[in-house]
C-alpha positions in Angstrom: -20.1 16.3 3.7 -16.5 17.3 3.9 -15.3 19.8 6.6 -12.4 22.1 4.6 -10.9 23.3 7.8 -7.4 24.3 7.5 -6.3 21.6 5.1 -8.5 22.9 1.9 -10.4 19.9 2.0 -13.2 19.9 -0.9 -16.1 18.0 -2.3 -18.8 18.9 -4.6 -21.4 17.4 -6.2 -25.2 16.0 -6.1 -24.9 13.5 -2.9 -21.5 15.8 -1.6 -20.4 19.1 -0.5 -18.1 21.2 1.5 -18.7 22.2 5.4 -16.4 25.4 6.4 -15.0 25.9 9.9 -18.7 25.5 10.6 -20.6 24.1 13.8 -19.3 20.3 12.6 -21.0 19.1 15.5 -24.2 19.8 14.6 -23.9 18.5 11.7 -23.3 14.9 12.4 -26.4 15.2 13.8 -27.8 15.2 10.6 -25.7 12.2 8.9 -26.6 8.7 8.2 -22.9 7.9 9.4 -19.8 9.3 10.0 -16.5 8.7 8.4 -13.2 10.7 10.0 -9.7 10.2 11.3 -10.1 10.0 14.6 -9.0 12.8 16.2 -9.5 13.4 20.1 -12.2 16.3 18.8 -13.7 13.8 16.0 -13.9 10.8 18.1 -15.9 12.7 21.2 -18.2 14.7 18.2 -18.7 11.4 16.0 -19.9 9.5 19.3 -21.7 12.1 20.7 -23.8 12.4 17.6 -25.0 8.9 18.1 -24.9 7.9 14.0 -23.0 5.0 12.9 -19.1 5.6 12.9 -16.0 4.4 10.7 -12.0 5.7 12.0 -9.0 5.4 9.8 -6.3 7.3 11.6 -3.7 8.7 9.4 -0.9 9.9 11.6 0.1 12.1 14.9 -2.5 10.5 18.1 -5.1 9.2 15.9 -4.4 5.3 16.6 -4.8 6.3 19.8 -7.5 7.6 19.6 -8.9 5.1 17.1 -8.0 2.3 19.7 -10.2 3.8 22.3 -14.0 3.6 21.0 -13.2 -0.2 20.3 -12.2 -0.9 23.6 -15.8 -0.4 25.0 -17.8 -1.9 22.2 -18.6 1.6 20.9 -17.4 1.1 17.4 -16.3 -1.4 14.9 -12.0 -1.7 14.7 -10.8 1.0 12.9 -10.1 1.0 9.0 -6.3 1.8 9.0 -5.0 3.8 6.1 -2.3 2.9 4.2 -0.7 4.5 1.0 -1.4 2.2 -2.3 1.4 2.7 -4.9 0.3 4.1 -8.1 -0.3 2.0 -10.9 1.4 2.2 -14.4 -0.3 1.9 -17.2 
């Protein structure tokens, strides 16, 4: 499940789909895991919902707040993205 939010997000399919501006947080109740970039509001949620969790911050406070769930055991290191360069055929 993506939530579009502001940016647009989308995904759509059989095992996929698209969450509004929606109650998010009870949704993650409902998830086998949870995947997100570790905002302040993602990180409480994600934790709160109890369901395995995976952070990749992308930019602004998000390795801060990826570095925080770590440092008490809560959740494995985060994933941290990086920008692969395109590949010519």
């Amino acid at each position: 499940m993506v939530q579009s939010s502001s940016a647009g997000l989308a995904a759509e399919g059989d095992d996929a789909g698209t969450d509004g501006d929606g109650a998010a947080h009870l949704l993650l109740l409902r998830l086998a895991a949870v995947v997100h970039h570790t905002g302040a509001w993602a990180t409480a949620a994600a934790l709160r919902a109890g369901v395995p969790v995976v952070t990749v911050p992308v930019t602004a406070d998000q390795p801060f707040w990826a570095g925080r769930p770590p440092a008490i055991d809560a959740v494995p290191d985060p994933v941290h993205h990086r920008r692969t360069a395109r590949r010519r055929a």
